[in-house]
KOLDO-198186 format. One line per field, with one value per atom (N, C-alpha, C): x, y, z. Coordinates in pm, 1 decimal. Atoms other than C-alpha are relative to their C-alpha. Example, Ala and Ser with C-alpha at 12.3 -4.5 7.8 and 13.67 -1.06 7.14 Angstrom:
residues 2
px	[89.0 1230.0 90.0 -82.0 1367.0 -77.0] $
py	[-119.0 -450.0 120.0 -119.0 -106.0 109.0] $
pz	[0.0 780.0 0.0 -6.0 714.0 73.0] $
//
This chain:
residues 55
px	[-10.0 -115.9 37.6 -60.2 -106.1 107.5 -77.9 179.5 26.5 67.5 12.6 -83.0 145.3 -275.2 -28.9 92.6 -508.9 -88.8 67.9 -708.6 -31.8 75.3 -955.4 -75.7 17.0 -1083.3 -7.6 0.2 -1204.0 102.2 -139.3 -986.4 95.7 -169.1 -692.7 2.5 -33.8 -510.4 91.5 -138.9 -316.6 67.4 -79.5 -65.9 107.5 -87.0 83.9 78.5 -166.3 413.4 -46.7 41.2 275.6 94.3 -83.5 551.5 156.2 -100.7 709.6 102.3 -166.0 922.5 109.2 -90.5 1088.3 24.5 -72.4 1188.4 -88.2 92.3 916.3 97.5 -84.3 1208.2 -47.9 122.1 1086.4 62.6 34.1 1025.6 -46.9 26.4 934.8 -158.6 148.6 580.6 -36.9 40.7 549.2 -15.7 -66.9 675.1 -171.2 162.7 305.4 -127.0 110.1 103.2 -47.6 46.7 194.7 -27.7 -3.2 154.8 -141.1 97.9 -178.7 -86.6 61.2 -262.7 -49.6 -9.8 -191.3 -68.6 107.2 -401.1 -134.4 149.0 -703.2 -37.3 40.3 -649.0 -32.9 45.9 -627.5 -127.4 160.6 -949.1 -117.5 72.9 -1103.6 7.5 2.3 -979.4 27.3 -55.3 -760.6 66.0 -30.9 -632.6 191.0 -154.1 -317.1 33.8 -74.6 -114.0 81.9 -44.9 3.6 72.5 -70.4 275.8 63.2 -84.8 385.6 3.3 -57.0 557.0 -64.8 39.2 394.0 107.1 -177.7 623.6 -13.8] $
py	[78.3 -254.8 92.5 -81.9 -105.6 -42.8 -16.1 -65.7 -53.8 -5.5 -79.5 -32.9 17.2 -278.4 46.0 -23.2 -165.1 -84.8 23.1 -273.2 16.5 -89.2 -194.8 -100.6 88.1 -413.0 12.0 35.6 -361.5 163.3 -63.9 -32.8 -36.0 14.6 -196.2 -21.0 -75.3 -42.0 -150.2 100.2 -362.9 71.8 -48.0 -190.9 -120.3 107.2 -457.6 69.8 -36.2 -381.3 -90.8 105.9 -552.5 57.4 3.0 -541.0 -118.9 119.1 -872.8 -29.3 -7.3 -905.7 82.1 -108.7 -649.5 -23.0 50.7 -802.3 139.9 -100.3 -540.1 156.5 -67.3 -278.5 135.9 -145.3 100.9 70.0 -135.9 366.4 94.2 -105.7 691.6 7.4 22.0 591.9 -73.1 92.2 348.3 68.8 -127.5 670.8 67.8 -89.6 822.1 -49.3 115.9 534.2 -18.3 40.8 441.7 167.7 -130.1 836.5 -8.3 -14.3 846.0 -148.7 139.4 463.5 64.5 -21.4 601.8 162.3 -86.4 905.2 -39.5 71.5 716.4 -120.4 45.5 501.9 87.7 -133.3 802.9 65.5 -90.6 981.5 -130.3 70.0 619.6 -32.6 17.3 647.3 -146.3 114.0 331.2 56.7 7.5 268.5 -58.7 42.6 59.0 -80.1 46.1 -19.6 -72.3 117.7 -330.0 -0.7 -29.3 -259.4 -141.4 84.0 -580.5 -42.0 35.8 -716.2 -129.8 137.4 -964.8 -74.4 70.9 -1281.3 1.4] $
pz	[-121.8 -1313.3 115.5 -90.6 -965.1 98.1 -74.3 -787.0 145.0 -108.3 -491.1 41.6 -12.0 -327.2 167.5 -145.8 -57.8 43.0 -49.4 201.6 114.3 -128.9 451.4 95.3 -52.7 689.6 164.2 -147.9 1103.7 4.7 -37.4 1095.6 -24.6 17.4 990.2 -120.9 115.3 652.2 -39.1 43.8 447.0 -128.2 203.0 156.9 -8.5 30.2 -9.4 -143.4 143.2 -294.7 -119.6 119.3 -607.5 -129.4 119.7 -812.8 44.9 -57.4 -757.0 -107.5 139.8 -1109.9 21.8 1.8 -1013.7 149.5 -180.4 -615.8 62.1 -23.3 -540.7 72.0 -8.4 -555.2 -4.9 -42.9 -446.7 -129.0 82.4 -720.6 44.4 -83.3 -708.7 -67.2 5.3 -876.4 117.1 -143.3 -602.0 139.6 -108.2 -363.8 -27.0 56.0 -531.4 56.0 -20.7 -496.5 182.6 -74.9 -177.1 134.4 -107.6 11.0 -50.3 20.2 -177.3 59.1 -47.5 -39.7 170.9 -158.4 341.3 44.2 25.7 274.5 34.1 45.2 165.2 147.3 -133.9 471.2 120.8 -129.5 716.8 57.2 43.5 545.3 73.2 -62.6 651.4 128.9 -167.6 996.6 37.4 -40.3 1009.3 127.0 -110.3 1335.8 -9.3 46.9 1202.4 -165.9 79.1 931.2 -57.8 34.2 759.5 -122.4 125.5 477.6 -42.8 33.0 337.0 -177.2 134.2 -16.3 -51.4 88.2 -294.2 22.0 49.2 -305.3 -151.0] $
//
């Protein structure tokens, strides 16, 4: 399961925290996930960034 979901959309990057059992509490896999998420948005030339948590 990832950690981490993406999305792309108009230029604008959504990372959402998908680890809700766990109060979507930061790790340092999650620390991996989400530098390689905001990468992959960059390389696509997002404009902005939308970080929000599964309930």
């Amino acid at each position: 399961m990832a950690l981490i979901l993406t999305d792309y959309d108009k230029r604008i990057g959504t990372i959402t925290f998908n680890r809700a059992e766990k109060r979507n509490s930061f790790s340092a896999e999650m620390l991996k996930e989400l530098i390689a998420a905001l990468d992959a948005l960059e390389r696509k030339k997002a404009r902005a960034v939308v970080i929000r948590a599964q309930k």
